[in-house]
C-alpha positions as CSV (number, residue, x, y, z in Angstrom):
1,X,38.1,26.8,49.9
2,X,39.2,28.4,46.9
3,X,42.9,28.7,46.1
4,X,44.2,31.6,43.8
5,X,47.5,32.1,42.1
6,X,49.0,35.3,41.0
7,X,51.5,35.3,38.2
8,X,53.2,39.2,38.5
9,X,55.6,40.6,36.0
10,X,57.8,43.4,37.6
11,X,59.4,46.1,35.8
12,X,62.9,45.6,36.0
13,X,64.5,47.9,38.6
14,X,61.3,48.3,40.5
15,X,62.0,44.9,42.5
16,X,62.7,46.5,45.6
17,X,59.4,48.9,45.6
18,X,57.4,46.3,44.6
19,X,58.4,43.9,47.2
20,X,58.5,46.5,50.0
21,X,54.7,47.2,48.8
22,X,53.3,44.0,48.6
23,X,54.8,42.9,51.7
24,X,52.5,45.7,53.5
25,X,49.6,44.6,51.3
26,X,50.3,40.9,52.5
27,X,50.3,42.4,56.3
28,X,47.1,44.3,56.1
29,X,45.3,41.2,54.0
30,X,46.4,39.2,56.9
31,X,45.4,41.3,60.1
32,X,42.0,42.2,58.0
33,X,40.8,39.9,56.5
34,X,39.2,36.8,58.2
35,X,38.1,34.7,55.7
36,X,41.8,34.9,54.1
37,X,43.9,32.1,55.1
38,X,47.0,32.3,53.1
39,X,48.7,35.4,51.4
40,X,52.1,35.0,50.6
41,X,54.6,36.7,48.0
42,X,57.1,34.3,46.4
43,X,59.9,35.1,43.7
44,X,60.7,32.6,41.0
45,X,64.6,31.8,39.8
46,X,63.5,33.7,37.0
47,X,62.7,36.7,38.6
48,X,58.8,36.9,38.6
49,X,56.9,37.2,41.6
50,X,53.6,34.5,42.3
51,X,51.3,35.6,45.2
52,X,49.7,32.5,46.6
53,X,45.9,32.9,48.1
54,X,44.0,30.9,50.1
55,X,40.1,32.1,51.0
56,X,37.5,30.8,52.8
57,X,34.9,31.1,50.2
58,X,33.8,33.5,47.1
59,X,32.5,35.9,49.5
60,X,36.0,36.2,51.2
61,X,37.5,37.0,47.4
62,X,34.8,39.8,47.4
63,X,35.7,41.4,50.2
64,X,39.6,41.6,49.8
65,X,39.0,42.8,46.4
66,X,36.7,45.4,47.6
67,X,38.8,45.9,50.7
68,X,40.6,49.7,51.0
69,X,44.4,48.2,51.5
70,X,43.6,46.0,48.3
71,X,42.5,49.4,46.2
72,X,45.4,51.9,47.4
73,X,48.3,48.8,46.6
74,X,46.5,48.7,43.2
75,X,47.2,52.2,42.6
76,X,50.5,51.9,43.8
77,X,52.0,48.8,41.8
78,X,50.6,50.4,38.6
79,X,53.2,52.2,37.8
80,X,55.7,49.3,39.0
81,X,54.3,46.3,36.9
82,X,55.2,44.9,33.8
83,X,52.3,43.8,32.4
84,X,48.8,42.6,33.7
85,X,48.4,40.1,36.1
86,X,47.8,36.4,35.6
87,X,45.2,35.0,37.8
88,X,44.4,30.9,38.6
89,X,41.8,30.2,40.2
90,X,41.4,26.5,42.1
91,X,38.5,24.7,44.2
92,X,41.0,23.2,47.0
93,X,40.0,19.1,47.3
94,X,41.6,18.2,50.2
């Protein structure tokens, strides 16, 4: 399994869009996408956002970066983000 972090910076006064978006990306990732297993947005006492990923494999990543509900969010948070987004990437051990 392969975990993946997403560090997102928000522009400030966008919270509310961003959150209502990426709560309906999180829904279609999880209806759609089988070899997902974990997809959850989280906000930090600072105010950031972190998405949290699980996938099956690399070929699970593939897909729900080539996935339609992936590309039309992407286009929509451009215009709400702060900044570019900081991936992690992690082979899950146990």
């Amino acid at each position: 399994m392969i975990a993946v972090i997403a560090k997102l910076n928000v522009k400030a006064g966008c919270e509310e869009e961003f959150e209502t978006a990426m709560l309906n990306l999180a829904a279609q990732v999880n209806e759609n996408e089988p070899g997902n297993h974990l997809y959850k947005l989280c906000k930090k006492a600072d105010g950031n956002y972190v998405v949290m990923e699980l996938y099956e494999d690399q070929a699970a990543i593939t897909a729900h970066g080539e996935s339609a509900h992936f590309k039309a969010a992407g286009a929509e948070f451009g215009g709400l983000m702060a900044g570019a987004p900081e991936i992690t990437r992690m082979e899950v051990i146990g």
